[in-house]
C-alpha distance (Angstrom), angle and dihedral (degrees) to the residues before:
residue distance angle dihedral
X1 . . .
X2 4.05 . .
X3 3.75 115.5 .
X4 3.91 125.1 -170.4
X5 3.65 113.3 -113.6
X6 4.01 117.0 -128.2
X7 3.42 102.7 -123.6
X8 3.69 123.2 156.4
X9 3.63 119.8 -148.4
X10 3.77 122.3 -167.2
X11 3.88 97.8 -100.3
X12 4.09 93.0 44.6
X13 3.20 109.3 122.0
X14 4.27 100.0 -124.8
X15 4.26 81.5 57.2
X16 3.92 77.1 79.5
X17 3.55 102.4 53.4
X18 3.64 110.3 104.4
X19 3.80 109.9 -98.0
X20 3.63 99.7 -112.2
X21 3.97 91.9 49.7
X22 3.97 91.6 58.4
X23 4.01 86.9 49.0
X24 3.81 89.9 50.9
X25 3.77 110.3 21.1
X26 2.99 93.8 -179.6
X27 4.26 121.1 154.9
X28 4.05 118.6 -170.7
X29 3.83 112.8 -109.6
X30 3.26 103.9 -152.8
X31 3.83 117.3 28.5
X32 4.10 91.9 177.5
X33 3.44 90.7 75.4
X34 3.82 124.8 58.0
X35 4.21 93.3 -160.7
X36 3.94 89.6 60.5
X37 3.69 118.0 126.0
X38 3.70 125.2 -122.8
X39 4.06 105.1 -112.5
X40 3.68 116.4 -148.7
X41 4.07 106.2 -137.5
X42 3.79 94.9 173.4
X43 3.80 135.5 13.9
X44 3.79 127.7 -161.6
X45 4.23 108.8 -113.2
X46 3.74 96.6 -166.9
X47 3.51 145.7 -2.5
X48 4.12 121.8 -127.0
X49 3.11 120.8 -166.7
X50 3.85 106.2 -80.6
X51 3.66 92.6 -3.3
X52 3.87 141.3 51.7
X53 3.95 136.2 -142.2
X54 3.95 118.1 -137.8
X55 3.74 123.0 -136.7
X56 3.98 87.7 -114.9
X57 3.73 94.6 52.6
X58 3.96 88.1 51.7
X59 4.30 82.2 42.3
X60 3.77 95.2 48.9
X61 4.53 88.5 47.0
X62 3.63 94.1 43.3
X63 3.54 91.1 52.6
X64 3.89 93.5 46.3
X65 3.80 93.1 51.6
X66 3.87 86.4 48.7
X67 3.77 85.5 54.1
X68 3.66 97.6 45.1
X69 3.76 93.8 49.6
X70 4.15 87.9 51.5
X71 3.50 90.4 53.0
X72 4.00 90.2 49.5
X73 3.90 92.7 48.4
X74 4.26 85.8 -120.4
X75 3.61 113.4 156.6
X76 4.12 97.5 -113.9
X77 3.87 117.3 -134.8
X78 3.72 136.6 -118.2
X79 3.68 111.7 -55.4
X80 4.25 90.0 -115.0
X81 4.06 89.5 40.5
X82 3.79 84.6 54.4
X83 3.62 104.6 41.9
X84 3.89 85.1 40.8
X85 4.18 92.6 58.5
X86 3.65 89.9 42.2
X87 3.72 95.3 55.2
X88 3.70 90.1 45.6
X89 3.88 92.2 52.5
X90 4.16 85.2 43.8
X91 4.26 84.5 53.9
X92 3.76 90.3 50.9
X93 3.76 101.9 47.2
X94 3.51 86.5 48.2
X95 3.97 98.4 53.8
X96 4.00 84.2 42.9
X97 3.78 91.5 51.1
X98 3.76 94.2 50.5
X99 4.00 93.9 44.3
X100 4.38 78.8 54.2
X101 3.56 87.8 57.9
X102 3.66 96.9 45.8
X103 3.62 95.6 47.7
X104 4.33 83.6 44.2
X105 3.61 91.3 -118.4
X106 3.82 112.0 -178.2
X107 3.74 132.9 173.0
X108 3.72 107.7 -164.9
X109 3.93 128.8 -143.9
X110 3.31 102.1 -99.9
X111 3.72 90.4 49.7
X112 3.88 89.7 54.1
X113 3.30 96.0 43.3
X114 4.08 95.4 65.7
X115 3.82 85.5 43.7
X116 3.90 87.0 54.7
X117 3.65 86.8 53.1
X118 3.97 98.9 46.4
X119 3.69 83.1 51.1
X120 3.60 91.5 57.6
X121 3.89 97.7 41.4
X122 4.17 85.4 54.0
X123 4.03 81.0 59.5
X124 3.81 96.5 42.0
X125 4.02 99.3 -108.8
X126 3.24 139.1 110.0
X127 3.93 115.7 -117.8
X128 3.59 92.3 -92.1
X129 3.85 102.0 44.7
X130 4.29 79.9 51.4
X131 3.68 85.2 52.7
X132 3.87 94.7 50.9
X133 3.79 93.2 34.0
X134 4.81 88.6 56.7
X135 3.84 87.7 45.1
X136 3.97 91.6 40.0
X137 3.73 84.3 60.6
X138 3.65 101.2 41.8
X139 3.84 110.7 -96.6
X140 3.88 129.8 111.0
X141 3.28 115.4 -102.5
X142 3.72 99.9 -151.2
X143 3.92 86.7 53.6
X144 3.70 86.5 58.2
X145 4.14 86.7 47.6
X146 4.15 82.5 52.0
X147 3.56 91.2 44.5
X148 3.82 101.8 52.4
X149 3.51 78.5 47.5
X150 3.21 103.2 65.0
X151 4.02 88.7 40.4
X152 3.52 93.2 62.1
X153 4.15 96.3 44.3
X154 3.98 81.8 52.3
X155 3.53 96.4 50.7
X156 3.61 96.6 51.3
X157 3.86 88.7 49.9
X158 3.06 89.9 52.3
X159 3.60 98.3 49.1
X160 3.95 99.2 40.2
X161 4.21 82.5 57.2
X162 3.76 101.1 43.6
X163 4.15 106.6 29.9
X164 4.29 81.5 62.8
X165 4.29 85.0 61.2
X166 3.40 94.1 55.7
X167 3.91 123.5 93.4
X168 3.82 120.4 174.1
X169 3.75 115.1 -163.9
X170 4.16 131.1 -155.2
X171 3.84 83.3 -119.8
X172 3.91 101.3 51.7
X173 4.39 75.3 47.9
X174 3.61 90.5 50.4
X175 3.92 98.5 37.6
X176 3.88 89.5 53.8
X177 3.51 96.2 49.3
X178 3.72 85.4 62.0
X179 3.28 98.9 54.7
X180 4.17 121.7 90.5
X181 4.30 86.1 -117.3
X182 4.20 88.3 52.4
X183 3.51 90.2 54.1
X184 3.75 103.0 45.3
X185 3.43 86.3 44.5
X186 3.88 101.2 54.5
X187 3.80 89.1 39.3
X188 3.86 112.8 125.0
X189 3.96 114.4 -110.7
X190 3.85 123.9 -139.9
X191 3.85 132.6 -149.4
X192 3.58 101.1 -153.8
X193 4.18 129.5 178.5
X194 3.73 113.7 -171.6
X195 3.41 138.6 -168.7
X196 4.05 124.6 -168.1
X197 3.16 140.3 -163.5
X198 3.54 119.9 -155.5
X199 3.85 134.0 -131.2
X200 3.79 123.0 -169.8
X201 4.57 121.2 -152.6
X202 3.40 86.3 -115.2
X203 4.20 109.4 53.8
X204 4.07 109.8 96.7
X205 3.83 123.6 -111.5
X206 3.83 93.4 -100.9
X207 4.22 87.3 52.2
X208 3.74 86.5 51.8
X209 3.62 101.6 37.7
X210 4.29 84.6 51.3
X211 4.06 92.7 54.4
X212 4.06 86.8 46.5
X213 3.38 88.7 46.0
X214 4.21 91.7 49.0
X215 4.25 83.9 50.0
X216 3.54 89.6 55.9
X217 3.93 91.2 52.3
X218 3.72 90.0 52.4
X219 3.58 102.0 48.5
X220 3.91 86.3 47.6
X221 3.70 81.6 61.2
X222 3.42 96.8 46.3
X223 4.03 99.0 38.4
X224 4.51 76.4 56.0
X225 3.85 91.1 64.6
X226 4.01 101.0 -85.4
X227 3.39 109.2 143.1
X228 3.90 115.2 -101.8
X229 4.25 94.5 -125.7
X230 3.50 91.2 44.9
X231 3.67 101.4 49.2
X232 3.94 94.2 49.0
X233 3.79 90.5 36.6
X234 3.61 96.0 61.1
X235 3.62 102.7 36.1
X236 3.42 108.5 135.5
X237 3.97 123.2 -172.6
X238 3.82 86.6 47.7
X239 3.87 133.8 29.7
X240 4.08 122.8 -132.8
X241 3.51 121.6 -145.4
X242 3.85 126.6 -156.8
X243 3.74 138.6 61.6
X244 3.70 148.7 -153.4
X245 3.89 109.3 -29.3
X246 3.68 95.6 -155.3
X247 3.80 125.6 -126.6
X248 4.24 111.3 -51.2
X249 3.36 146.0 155.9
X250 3.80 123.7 -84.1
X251 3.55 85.9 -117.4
X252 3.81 93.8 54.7
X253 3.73 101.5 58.5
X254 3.25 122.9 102.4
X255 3.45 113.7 -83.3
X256 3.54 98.0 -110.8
X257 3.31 94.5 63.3
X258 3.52 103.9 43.8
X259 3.65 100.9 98.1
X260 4.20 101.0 41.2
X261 3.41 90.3 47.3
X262 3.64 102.2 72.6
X263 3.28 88.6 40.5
X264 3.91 98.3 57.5
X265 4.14 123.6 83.8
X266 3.79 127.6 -109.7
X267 4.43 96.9 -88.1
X268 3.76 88.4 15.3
X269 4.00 127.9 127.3
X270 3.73 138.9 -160.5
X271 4.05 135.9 165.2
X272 3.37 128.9 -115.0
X273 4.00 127.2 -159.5
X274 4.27 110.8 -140.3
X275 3.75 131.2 160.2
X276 3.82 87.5 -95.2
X277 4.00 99.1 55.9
X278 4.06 143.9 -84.2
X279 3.78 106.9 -36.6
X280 3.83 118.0 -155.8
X281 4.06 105.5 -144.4
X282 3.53 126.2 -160.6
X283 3.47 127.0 -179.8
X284 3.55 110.8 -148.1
X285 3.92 101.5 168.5
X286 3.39 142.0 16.0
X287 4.35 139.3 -172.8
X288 3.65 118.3 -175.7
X289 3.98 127.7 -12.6
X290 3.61 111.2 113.8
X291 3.63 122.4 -14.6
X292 3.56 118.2 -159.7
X293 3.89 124.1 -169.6
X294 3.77 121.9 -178.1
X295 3.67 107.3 -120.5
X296 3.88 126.9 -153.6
X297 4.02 121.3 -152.5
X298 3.85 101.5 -157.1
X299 3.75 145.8 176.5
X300 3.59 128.2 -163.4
X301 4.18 147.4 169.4
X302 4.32 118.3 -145.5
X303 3.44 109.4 -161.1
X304 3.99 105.3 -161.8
X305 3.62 122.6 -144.2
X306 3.54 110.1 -130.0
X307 3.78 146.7 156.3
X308 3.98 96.8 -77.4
X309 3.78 91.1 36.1
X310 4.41 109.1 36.9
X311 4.02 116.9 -163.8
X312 3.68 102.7 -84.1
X313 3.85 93.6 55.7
X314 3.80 94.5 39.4
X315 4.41 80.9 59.7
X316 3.49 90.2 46.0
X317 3.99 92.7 58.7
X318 3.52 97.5 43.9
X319 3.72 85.5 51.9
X320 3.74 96.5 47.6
X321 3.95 84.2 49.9
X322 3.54 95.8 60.7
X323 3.72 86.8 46.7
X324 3.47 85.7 59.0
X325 4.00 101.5 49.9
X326 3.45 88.6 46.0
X327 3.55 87.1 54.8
X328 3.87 91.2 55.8
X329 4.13 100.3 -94.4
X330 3.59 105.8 144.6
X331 4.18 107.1 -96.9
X332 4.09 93.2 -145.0
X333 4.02 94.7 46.2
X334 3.99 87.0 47.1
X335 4.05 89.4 45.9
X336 4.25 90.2 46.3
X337 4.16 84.3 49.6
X338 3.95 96.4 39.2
X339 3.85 126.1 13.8
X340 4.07 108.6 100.3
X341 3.94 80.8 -156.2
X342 4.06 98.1 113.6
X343 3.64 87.1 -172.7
X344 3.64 97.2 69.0
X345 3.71 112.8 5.7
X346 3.97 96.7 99.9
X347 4.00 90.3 46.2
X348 4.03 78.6 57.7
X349 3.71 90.5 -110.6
X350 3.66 103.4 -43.2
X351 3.98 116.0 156.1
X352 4.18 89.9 166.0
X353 3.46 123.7 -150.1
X354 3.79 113.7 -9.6
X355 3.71 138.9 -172.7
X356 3.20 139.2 -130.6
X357 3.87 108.8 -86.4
X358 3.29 92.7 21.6
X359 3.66 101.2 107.3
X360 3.52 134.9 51.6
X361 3.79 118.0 -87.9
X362 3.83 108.4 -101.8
X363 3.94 84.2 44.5
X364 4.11 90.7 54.0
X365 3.76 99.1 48.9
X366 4.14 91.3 47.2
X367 3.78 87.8 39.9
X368 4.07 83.6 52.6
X369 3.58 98.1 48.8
X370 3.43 104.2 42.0
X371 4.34 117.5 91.7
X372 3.29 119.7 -129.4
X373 3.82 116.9 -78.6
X374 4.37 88.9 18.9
X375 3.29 121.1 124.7
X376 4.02 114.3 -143.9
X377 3.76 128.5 -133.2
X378 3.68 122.2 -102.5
X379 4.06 108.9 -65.4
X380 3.91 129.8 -173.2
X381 4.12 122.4 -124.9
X382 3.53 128.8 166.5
X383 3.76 88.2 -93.5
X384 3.94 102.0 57.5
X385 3.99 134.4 -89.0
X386 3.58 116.6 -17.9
X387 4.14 137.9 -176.8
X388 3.50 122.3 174.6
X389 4.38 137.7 179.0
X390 3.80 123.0 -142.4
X391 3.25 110.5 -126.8
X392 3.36 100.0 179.5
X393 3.76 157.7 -19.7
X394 3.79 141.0 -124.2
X395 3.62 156.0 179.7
X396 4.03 108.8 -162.9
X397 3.82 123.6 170.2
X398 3.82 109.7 -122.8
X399 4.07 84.1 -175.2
X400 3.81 95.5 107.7
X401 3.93 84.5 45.2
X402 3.85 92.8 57.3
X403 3.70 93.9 34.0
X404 4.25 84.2 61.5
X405 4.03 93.3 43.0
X406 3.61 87.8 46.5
X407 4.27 90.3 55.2
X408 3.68 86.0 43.3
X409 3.56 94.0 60.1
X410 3.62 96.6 42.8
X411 3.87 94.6 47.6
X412 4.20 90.0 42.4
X413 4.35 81.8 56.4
X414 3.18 88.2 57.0
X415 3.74 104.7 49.3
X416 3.59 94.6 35.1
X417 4.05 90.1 62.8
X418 4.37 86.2 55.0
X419 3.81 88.8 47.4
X420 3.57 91.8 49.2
X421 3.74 92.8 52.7
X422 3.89 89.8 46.5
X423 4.04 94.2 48.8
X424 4.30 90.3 45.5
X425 3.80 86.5 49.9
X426 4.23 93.1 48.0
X427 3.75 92.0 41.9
X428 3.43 84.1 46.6
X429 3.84 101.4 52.0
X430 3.79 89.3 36.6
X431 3.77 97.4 61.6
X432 3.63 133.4 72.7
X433 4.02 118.3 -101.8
X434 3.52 125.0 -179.3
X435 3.54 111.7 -176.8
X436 4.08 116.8 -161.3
């Protein structure tokens, strides 16, 4: 259950309520007669800083945390315990909220909006099922908008103050990596689908040698583009057993397949003799292991149209450049003299090792077709008149590079929950509370 927060930014309309009103609030019930009494419907609770919380806004969140922990099955605390940790979580929004303002924090509609839908997807609705499903139940739907508002604002306060503390160093990397948690964790994981079939002690060599023989005709099949399911599904003179194995760890499969597996392509199968039988294994899936990426090492010369030189001319040089390489001018001295690329013209070209991606379009496809040590023809991007040479090709493994990033991560989660707790507490401390 979402609840709107009660923050009160300067241009709210209750920040213009005279100060002893919002203490009060209190409205006359019964202006006929002059011997009424004044009835108090709210009552501030605490004041924050700039801002104050209202004994119905800390009414409204207690009972939404008592609802949420009912719907969890979690034991619920002692009424004061409860209402205690509630107003303390109230105090710390507030402060949050305030610092949001300060900093002029502001998540914008559209922004919200796809946030309002994510939240929906995580519940299995579309936006306006959600909608119909908070208003179904009782609760405002454009409070919940405010609210998740006000959750995001917080969370990027909270990040911009406590992602600056933390520090991760190649040791803490290298120390985790050594520990039994590092490498479980950067352990590839398999999607595996088997299919077995089974050999008993007593079947003769010629029995057994006929169902290995039948396992080789299916994975012919299968290695010729028949899908793995079907293949085993409809055998028909013998009858596979197994299933999809789910995703695990390398160290989790069974131990006869621990060594093809790795070696084995994403859609790829093998077989695999055991005591049991001939298993058929496909490997559906795969996370981590080694990842290869083919690597170009490539130099190139822009020539930029410009004022002095217009488009057709700036064509013509590039093309009269690659006449000249061809012709045995050196490429680097011609890119130091030519190329309007500042990046690279006094490494005589050189753009190193690059990715896939990594370049613009027009530069990818030439970069693609090109042999190694060609130089193209002229070609057009979006930032002039290029040519370029292949100097060479590569597969490297980036799987030591993601295994690191991945640790990284995992070790930055961790610290960034303690340097949470140690900002909330000095906000905390820092800011003035009145409790009433």
């Amino acid at each position: 259950m979402i609840q709107a927060r009660a923050y009160v930014s300067p241009f709210h309309p209750r920040s213009f309520m005279p100060f002893w009103l919002a203490l009060a609030a209190v409205i006359w019930m019964s202006p006929a007669t002059i011997s009424a009494q004044p009835q108090v419907l709210d009552q501030v609770v605490a004041i924050v800083d700039d801002d104050i919380i209202l004994a119905s806004e800390l009414r409204e969140r207690v009972e939404s945390v008592r609802a949420n922990l009912e719907s969890r099955a979690v034991d619920i605390p002692a009424e004061d315990v409860l209402v205690r940790e509630t107003l303390d979580r109230l105090i710390l929004d507030s402060i949050q909220l305030q610092l949001a303002d300060r900093y002029g924090v502001r998540i914008p509609d559209p922004q919200l909006d796809e946030s309002m839908t994510r939240l929906a997807a995580q519940n299995g609705m579309t936006l306006q099922q959600f909608r119909k499903a908070l208003e179904g139940s009782g609760q405002s739907y454009a409070a919940a908008r405010e609210a998740l508002r006000d959750d995001l604002a917080i969370q990027r306060v909270q990040q911009g103050n406590v992602m600056r503390n933390i520090k991760i160093s190649e040791q803490e990397i290298d120390n985790f990596l050594g520990t039994e948690e590092g490498e479980a964790m950067t352990q590839p994981e398999y999607r595996l689908i088997q299919a077995l079939l089974a050999t008993s002690r007593g079947e003769s060599s010629e029995q057994v040698a006929t169902k290995e023989a039948y396992v080789d005709q299916m994975l012919a099949e299968i290695q010729s583009g028949a899908p793995f399911e079907e293949v085993v599904s409809e055998a028909g003179a013998f009858t596979f057993t197994g299933g999809d194995l789910g995703w695990r760890k390398l160290g989790d499969l069974p131990s006869m397949f621990r060594e093809v597996v790795p070696t084995l392509s994403n859609g790829e199968t093998t077989k695999v003799r055991s005591t049991s039988g001939f298993h058929l294994v496909y490997l559906a899936d795969a996370v981590g292991g080694e990842r290869l990426v083919k690597q170009t090492d490539v130099r190139h010369i822009l020539i930029k149209p410009t004022e002095v030189i217009n488009e057709e001319a700036a064509e013509q040089l590039a093309g009269d450049l690659v006449e000249r390489v061809r012709g045995g001018e050196d490429f680097g001295a011609l890119a130091r003299q030519y190329s309007d690329d500042i990046g690279s013209a006094a490494e005589g070209g050189e753009l190193g090792w690059t990715n896939p991606g990594q370049m613009v379009p027009e530069f990818e496809a030439a970069m693609a077709s090109a042999a190694e040590g060609e130089v193209t023809e002229p070609f057009h991007s979006e930032f002039g008149w290029h040519i370029l040479e292949v100097l060479a090709r590569r597969n490297k493994d980036f799987s030591q590079e993601i295994q690191r990033n991945q640790v990284a991560n995992y070790i930055r989660e961790q610290k960034y929950q303690e340097e949470l707790d140690a900002w909330l507490r000095e906000i905390r401390e820092e800011a003035f509370v009145d409790i009433k």
